[in-house]
PASE-107430 format. One record per residue: residue number from 0; chain; x, y, z of N, C-alpha, C, O in turn; residue in one letter. Coordinates in steps of 0.001 Angstrom, whole numbers. Atoms other than C-alpha are relative to their C-alpha. Layout:
N
SITE    n  chain      n_x      n_y      n_z     ca_x     ca_y     ca_z      c_x      c_y      c_z      o_x      o_y      o_z  res
SITE  NUM      A        X        Y        Z        X        Y        Z        X        Y        Z        X        Y        Z    A
...
END
This chain:
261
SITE    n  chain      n_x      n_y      n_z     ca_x     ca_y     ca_z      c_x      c_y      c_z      o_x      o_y      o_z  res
SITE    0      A     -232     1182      837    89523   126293    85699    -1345     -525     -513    -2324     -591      231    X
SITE    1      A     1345      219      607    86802   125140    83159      -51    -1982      736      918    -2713      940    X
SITE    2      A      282     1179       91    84988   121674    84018      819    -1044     -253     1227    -1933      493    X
SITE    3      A     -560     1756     1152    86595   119136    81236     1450      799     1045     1282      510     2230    X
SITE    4      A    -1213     -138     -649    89985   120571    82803      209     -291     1276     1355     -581     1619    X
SITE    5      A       77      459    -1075    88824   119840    86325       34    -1559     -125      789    -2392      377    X
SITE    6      A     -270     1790      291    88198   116392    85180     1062     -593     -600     1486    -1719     -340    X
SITE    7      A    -1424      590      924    91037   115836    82992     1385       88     1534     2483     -468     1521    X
SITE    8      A    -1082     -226     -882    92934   117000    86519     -321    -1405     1049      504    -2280     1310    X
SITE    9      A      662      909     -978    90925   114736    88907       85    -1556     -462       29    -2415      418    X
SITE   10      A     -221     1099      550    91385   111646    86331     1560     -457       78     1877    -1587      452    X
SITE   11      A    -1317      354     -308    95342   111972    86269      446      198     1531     1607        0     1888    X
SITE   12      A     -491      183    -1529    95332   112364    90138     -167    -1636      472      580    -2259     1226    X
SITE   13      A      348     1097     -495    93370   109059    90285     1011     -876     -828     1314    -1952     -312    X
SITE   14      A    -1533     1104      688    96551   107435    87394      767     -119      744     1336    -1211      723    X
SITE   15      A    -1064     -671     -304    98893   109141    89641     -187    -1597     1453      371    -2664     1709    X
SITE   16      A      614     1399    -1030    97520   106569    92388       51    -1334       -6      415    -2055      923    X
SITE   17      A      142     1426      222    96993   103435    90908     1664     -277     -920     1984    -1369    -1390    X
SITE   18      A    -1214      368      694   100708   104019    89219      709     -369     1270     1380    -1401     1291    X
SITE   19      A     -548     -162    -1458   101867   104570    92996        3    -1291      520      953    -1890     1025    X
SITE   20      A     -259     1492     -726   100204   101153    93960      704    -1059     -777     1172    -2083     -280    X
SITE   21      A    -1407     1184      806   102353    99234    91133      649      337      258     1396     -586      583    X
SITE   22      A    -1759      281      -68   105484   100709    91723      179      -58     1258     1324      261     1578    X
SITE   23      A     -346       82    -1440   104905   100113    95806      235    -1528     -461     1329    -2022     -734    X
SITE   24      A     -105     1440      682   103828    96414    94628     1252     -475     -765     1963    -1229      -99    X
SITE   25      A     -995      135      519   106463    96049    92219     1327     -338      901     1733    -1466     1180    X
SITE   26      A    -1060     -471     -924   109311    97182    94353       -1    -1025     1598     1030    -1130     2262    X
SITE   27      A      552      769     -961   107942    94971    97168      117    -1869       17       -4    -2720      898    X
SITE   28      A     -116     1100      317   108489    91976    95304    -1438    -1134     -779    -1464    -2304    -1161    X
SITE   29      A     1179      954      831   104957    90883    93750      269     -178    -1463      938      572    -2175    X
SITE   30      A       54      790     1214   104524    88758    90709     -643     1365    -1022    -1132     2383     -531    X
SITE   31      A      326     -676     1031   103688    90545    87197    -1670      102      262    -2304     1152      166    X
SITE   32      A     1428      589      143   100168    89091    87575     -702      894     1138    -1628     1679      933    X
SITE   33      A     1147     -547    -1264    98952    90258    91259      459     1569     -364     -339     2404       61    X
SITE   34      A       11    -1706     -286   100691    94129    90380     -982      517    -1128    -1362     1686    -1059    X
SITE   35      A      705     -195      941    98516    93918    87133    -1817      191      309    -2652     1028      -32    X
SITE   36      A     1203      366     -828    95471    92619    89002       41      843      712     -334     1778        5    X
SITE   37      A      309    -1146     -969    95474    95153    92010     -164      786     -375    -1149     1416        9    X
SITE   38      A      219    -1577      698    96121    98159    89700    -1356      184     -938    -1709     1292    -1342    X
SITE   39      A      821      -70      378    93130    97018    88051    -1606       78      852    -2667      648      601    X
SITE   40      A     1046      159    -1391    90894    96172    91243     -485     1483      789    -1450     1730     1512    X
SITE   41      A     -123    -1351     -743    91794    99944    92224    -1093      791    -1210    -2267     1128    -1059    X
SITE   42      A      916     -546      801    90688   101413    88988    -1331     -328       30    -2195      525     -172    X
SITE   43      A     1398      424      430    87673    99363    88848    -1128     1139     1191    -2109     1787      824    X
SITE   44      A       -8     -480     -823    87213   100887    92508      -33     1924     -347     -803     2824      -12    X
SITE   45      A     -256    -1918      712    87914   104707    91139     -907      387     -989    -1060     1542    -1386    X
SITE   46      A      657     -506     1514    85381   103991    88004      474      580    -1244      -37     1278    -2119    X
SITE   47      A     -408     -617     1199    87538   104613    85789      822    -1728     -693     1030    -2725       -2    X
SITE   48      A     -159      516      818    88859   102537    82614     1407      -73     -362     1843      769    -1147    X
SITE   49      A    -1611     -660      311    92752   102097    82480      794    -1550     -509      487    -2715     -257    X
SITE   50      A     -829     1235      565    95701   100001    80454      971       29      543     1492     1100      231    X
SITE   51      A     -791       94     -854    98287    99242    82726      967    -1075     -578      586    -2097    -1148    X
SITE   52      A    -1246     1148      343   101931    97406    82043      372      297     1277     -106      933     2216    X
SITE   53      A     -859     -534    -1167   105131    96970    84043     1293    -1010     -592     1246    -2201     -899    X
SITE   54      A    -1422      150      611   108540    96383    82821     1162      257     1184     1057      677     2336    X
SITE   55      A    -1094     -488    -1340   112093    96635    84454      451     1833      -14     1326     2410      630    X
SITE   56      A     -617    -1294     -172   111987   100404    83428     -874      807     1120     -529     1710     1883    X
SITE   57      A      647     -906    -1184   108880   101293    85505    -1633     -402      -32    -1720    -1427     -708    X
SITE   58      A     1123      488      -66   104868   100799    85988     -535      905     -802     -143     2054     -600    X
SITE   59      A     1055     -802     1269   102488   102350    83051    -1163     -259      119    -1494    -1429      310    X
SITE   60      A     1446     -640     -339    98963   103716    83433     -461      521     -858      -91     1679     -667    X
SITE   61      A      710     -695      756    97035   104933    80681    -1264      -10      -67    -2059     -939       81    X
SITE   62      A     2106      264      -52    93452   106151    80347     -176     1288    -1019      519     2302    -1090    X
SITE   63      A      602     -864      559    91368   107878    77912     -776     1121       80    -1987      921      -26    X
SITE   64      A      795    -1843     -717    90167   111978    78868     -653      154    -1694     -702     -170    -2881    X
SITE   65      A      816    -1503     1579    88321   114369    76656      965      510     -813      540      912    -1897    X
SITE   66      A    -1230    -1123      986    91496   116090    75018      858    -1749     -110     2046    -1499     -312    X
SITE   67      A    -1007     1252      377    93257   112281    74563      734    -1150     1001      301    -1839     1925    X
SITE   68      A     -396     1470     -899    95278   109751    76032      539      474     1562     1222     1491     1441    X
SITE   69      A     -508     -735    -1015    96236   110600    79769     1087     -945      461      928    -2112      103    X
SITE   70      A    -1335     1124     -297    99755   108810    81265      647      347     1270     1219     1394     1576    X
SITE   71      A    -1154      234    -1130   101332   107691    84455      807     -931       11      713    -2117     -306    X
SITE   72      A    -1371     1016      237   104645   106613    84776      705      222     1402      963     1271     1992    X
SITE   73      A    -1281      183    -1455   106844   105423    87954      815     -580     -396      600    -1689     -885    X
SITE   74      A    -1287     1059     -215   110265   104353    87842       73     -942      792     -629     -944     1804    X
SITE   75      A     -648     1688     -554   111551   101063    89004     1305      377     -226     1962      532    -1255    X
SITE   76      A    -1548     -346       16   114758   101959    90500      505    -1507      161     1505    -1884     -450    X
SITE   77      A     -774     1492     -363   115263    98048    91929    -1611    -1209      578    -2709    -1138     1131    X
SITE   78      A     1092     1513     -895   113004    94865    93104      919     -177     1394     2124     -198     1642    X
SITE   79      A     -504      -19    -1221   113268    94598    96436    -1427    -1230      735    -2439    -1529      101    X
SITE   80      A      959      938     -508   111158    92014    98853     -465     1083     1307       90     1950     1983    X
SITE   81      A      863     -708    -1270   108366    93134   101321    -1291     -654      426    -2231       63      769    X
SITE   82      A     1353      259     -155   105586    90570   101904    -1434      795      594    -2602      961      243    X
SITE   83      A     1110    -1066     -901   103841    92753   104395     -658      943     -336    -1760     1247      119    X
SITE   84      A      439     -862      546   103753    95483   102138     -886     -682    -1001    -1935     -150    -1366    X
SITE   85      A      942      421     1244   102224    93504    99553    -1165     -552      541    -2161     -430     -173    X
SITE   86      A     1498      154     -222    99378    92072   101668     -556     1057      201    -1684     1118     -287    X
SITE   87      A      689    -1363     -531    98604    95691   103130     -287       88    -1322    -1470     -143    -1572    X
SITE   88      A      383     -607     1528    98712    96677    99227    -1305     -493     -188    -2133      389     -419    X
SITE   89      A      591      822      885    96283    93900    98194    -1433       -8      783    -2493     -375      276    X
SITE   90      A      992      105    -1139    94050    94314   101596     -753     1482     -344    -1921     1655        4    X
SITE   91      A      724     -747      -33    93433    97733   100483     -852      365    -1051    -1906      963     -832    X
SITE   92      A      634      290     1059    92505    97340    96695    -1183     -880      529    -2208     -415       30    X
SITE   93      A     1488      352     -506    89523    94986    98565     -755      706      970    -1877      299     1269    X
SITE   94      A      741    -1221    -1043    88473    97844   101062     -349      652     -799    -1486     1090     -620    X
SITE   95      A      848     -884      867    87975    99808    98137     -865     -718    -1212    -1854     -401    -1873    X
SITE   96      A     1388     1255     1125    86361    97026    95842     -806      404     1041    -1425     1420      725    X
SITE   97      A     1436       50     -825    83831    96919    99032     -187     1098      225     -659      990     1357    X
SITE   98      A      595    -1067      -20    83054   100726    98942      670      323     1435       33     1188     2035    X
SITE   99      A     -634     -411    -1322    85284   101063   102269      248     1217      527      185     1633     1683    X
SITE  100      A     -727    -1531     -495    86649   104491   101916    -1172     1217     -443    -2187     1015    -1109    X
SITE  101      A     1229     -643      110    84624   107411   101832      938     1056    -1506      205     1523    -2377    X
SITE  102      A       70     -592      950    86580   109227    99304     1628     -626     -630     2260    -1574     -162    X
SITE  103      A     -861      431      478    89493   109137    96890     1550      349      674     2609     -264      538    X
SITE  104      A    -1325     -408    -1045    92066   111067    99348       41     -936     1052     1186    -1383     1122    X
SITE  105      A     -175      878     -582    91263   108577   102148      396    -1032     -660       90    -1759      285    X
SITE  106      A     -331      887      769    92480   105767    99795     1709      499     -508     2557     -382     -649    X
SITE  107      A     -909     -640     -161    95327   107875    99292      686      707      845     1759     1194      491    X
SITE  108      A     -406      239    -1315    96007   108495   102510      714    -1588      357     1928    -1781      405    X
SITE  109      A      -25     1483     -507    95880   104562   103562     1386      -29    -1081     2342     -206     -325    X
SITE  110      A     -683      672      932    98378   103939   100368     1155      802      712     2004      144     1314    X
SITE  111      A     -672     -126    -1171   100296   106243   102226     1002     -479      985     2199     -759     1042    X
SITE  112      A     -336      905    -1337   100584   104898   105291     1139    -1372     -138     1981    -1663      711    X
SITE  113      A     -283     1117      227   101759   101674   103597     1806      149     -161     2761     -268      494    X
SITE  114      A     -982     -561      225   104365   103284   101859     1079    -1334     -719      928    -2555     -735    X
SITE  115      A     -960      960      168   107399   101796   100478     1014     -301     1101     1972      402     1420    X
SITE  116      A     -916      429    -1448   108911    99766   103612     1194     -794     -536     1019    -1194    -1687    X
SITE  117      A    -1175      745     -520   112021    98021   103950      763     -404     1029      900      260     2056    X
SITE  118      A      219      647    -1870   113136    95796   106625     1364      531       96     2194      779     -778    X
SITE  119      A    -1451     -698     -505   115977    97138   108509      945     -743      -24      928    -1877      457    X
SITE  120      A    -1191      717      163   119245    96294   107664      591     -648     1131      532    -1877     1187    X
SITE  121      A     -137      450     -755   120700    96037   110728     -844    -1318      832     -314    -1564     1915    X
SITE  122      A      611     1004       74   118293    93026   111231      560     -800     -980     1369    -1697     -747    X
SITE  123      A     -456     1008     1392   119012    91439   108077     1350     -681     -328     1559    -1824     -734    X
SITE  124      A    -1266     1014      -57   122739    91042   108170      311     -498     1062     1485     -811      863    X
SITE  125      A     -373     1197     -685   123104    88967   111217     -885     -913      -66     -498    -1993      380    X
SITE  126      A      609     1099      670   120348    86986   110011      303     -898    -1121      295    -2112    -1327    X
SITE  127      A     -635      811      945   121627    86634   107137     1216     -920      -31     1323    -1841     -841    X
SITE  128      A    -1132      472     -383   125069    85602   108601     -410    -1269     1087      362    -2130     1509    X
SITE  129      A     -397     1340    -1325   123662    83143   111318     -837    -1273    -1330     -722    -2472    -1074    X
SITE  130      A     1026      539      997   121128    81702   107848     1815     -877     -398     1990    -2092     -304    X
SITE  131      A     -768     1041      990   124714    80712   106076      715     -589     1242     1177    -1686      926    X
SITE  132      A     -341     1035     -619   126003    79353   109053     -870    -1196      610     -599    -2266     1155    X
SITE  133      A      820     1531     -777   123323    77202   110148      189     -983    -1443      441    -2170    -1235    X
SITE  134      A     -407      632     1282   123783    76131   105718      926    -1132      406      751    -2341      255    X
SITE  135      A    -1188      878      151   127132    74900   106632       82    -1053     1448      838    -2016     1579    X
SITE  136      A      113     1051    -1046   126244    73226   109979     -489    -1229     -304       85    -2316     -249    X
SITE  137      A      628     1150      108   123501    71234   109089      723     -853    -1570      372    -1949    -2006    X
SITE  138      A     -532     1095     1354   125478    69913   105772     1445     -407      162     2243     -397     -775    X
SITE  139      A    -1022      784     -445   128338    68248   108008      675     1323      839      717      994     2025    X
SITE  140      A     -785    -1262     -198   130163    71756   108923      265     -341     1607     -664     -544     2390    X
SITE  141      A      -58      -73    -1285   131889    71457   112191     -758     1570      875    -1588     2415      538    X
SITE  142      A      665    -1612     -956   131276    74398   115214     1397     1223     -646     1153     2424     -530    X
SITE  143      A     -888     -552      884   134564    75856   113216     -144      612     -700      155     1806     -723    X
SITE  144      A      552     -594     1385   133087    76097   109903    -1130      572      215    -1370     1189     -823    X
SITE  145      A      913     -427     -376   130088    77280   111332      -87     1427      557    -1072     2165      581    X
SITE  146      A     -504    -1476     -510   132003    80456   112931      518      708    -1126      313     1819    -1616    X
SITE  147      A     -902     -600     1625   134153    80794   109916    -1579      843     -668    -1984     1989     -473    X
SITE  148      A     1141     -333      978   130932    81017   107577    -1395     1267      228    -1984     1987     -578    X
SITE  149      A      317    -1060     -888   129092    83138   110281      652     1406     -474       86     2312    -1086    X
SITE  150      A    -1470    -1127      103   132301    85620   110067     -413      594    -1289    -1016     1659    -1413    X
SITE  151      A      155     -366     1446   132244    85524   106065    -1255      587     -367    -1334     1392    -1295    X
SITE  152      A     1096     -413      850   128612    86050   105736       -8     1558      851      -67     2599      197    X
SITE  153      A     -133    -1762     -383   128795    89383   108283      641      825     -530      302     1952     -169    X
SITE  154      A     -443     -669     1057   130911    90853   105772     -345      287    -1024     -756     1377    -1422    X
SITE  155      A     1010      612     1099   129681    89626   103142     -983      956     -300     -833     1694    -1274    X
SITE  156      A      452     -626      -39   126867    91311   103889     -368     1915      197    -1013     2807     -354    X
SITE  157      A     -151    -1248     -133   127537    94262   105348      717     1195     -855      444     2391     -957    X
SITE  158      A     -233    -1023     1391   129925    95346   102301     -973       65    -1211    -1095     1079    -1897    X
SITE  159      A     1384     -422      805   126744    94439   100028     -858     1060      129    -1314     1513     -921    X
SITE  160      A      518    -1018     -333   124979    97115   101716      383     1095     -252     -303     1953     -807    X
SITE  161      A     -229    -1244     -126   127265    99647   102132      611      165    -1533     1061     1270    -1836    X
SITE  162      A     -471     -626     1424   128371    99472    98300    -1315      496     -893    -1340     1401    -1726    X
SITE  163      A     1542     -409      734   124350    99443    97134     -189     1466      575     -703     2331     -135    X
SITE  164      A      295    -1245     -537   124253   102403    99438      633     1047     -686       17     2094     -886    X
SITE  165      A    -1323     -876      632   127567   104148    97668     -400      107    -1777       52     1036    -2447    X
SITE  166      A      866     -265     1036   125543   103604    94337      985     -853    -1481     1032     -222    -2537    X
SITE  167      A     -375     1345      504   127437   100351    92413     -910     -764     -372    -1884    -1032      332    X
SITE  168      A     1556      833      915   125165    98315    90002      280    -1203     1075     1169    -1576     1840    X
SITE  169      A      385     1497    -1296   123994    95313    92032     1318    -1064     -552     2179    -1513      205    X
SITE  170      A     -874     1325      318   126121    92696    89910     1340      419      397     1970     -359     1113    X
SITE  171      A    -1271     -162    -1094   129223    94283    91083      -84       60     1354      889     -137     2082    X
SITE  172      A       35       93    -1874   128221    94458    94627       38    -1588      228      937    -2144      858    X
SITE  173      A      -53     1289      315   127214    90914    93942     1504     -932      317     1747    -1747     1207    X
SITE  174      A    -1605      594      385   131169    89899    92742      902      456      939     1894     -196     1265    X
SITE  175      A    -1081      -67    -1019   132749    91964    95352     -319     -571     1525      569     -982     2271    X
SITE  176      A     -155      421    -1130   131116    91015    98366     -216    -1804      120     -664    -2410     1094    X
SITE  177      A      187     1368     -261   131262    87164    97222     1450      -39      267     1912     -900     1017    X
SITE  178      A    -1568      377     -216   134977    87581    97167      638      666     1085     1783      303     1353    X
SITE  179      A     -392     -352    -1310   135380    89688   100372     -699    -1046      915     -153    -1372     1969    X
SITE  180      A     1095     1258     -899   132807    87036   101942      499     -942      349      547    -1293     1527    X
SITE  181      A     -462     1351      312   134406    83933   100713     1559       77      575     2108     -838     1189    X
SITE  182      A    -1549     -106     -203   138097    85369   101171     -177      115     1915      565     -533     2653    X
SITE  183      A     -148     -379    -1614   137362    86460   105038     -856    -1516      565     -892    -1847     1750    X
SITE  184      A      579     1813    -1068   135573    82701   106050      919    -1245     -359     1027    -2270      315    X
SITE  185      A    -1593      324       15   138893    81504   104168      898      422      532     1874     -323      611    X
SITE  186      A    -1199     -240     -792   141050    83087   105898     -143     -312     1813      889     -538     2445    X
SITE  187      A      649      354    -1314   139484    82432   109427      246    -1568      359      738    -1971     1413    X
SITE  188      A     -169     1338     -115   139477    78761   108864     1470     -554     -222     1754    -1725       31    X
SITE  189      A    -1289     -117      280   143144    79236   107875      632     -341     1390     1431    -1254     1599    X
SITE  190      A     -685     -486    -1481   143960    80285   111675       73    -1404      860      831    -1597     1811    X
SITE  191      A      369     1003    -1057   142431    76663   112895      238    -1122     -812     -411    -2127     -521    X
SITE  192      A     -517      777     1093   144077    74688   109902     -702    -1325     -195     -337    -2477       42    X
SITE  193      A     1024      904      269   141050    73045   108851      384     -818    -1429     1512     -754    -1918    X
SITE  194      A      125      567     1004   140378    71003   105916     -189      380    -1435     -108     1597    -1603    X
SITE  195      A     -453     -835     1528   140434    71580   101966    -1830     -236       32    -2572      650     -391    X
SITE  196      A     1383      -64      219   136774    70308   102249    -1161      990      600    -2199     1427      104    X
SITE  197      A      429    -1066     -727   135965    72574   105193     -230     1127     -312    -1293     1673      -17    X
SITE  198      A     -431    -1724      562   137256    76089   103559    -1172       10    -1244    -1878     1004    -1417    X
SITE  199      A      991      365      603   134952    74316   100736    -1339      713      397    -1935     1757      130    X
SITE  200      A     1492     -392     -808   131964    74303   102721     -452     1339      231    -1487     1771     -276    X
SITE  201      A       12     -850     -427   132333    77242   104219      -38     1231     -604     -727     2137     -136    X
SITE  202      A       68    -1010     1291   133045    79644   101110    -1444       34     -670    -1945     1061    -1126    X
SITE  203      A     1575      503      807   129450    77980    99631     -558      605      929    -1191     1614      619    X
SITE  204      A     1205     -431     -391   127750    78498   102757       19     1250      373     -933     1598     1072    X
SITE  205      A       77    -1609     -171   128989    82639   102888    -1083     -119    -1135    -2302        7    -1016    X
SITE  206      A      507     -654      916   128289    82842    99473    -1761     -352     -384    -2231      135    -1413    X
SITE  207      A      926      771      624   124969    81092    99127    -1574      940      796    -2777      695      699    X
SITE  208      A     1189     -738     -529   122823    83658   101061        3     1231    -1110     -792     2162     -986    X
SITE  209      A      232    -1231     1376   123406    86069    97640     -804     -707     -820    -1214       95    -1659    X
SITE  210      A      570      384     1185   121470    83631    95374     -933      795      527    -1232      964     1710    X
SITE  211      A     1233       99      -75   118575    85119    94351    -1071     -729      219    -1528     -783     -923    X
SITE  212      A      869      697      234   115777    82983    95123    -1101      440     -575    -1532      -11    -1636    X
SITE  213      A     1050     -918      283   113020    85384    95022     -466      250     -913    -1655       81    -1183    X
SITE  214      A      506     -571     1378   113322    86910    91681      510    -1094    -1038      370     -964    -2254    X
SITE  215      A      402     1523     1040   113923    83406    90099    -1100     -553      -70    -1651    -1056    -1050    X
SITE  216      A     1281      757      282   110977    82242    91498    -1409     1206     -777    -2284      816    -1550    X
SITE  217      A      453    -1218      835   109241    85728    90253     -246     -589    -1407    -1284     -969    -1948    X
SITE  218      A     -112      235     1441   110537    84954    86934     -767    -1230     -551    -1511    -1216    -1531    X
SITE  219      A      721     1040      816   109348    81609    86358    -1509     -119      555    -2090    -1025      -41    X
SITE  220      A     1159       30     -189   106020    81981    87883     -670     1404    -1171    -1829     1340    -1581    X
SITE  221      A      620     -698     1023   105590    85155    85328       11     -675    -1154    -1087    -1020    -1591    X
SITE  222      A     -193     1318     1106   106860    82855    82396    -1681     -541       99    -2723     -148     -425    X
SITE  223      A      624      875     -262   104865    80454    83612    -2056      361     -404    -2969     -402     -721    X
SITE  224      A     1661     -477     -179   101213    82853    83632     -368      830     -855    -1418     1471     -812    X
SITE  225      A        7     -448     1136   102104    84208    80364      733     1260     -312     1026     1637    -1446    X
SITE  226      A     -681    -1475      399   103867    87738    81103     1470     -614     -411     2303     -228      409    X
SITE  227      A    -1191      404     1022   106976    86067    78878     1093      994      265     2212      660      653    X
SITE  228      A     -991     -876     -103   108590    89484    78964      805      525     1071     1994      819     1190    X
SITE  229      A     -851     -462    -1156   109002    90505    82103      450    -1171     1532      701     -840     2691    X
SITE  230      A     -678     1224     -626   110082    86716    83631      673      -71     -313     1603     -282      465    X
SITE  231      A    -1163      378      547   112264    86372    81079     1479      945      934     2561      659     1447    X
SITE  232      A     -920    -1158     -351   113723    89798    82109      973       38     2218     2012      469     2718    X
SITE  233      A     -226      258    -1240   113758    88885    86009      581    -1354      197     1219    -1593     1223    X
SITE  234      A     -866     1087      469   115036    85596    84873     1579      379        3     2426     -114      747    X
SITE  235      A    -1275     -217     1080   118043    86926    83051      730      653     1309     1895      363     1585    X
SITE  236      A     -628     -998     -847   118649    89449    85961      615    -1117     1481     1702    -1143     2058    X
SITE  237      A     -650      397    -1278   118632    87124    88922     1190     -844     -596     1962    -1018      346    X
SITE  238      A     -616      986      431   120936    84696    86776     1507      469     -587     2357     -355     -923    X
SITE  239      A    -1124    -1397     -141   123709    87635    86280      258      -13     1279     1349     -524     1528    X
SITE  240      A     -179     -178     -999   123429    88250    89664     1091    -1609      563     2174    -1653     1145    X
SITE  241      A     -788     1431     -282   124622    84373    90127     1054     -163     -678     1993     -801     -202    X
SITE  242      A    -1289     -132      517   127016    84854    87761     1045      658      743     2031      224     1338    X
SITE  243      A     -609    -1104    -1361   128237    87703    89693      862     -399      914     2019      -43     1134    X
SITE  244      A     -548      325    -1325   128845    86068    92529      426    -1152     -142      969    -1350      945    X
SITE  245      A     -683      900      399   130134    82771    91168     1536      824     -744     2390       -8    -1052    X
SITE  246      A     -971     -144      105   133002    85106    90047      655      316      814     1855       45      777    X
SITE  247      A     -554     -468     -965   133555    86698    93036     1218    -1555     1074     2348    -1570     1564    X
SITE  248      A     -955     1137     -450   134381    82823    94403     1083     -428     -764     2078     -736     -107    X
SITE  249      A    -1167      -23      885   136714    82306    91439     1119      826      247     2308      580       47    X
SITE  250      A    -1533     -408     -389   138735    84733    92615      385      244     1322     1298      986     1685    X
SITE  251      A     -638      120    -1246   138842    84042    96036     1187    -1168     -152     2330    -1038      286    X
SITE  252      A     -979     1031      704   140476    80630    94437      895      444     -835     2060      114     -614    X
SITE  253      A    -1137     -359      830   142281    82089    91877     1117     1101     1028     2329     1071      811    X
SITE  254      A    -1408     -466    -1065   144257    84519    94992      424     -953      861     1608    -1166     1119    X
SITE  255      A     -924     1184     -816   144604    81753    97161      948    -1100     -463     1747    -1770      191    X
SITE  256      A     -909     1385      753   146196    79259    94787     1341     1176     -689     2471      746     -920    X
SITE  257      A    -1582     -211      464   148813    81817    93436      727      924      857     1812     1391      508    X
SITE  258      A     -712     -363    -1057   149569    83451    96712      415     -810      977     1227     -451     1829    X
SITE  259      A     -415     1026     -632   149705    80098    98255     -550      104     1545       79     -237     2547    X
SITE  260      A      322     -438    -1791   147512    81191   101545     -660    -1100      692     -952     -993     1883    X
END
């Protein structure tokens, strides 16, 4: 292999890298701003010169070689949250600002290591289920509605999972497991012939562990720092998602009122 071709290879290994740490970042849940910033902190780190985006289709890397423009591209299958991953990310873009690593494979190694994590499910939905019942406790909820809403959100959850797993766009997972959620912490409270305000409560506090918070607050902090496009876009998405699942409660109401349960 001639020279300029060694370099033209050794330049898209080092894109191939800094595309890797946006779409870990990305995917992890960081703002437009810090995955823009790190991927630049890295390059600066690599010596090399690169134009970097990031959209909901995927993270973009471009740099200028000897024969023309060179390009890395990662998909963005979903936003997902990972603080941990994103400080490791951000801890290692400053190990290599400070000359830390001895070469460009150790740096690629470490990124590695980091990887794209996700916290284990089995953790997450009885957290998430004891999160909407403590909702409906502390906002009057007897020890009743508190089991009920418990109940609803372990479903709830657990069919969210296993339909994202089965490969269902999010906003339908969204709509069905607000109305398997909401319908099973209604029907529970049924058994102990609670109150119209109770079944209330209790439907809100299943369903209320699906709002997005995350990628609302995403959105308006990108808005907010000028990336317009891709807040708007994480805007629009978490606010579907709420739609979503505001239908799913509509038709837990709309079966209970014309089946009379």
């Amino acid at each position: 292999m001639s020279p300029f071709l060694q370099e033209e290879t050794r330049l898209k290994h080092k894109l191939d890298l800094i595309s890797n740490l946006g779409l870990i970042l990305a995917t992890s849940g960081a703002e437009t701003r810090l995955v823009l910033s790190s991927m630049d902190l890295l390059a600066k780190a690599l010596e090399i010169k690169i134009q970097s985006s990031l959209n909901r289709t995927g993270v973009f890397v471009t740099c200028e070689g000897r024969f023309g423009q060179i390009l890395s591209f990662r998909k963005i299958k979903n936003f997902g949250i990972n603080m941990a991953t994103v400080t490791s990310c951000h801890r290692l873009c400053l190990k290599a600002e400070n000359g830390e690593f001895e070469s460009v494979k150790a740096i690629e190694d470490e990124l590695k290591k980091i990887g794209q994590k996700t916290y284990p499910k089995a953790l997450i939905v009885p957290m998430e289920a004891l999160a909407g019942g403590a909702f409906a406790f502390l906002n009057g909820g007897s020890f009743k509605v508190y089991m009920a809403s418990v109940f609803g959100a372990l479903i709830l959850m657990a069919l969210r999972f296993f339909l994202t797993k089965k490969g269902y766009f999010e906003a339908f997972c969204f709509m069905a497991s607000a109305f398997v959620g909401g319908l099973a912490s209604l029907l529970a409270l049924r058994l102990f012939h609670a109150s119209y305000q109770e079944e209330i409560l209790a439907i809100i506090a299943t369903s209320l562990i699906l709002v997005p918070g995350f990628p609302l607050l995403n959105g308006f902090l990108d808005i907010f720092k000028g990336y317009i496009e891709t807040g708007l876009m994480r805007s629009f998405q978490a606010l579907i998602l709420i739609i979503s699942a505001a239908f799913g409660i509509l038709g837990v109401i709309c079966v209970t009122n014309f089946y009379n349960l």
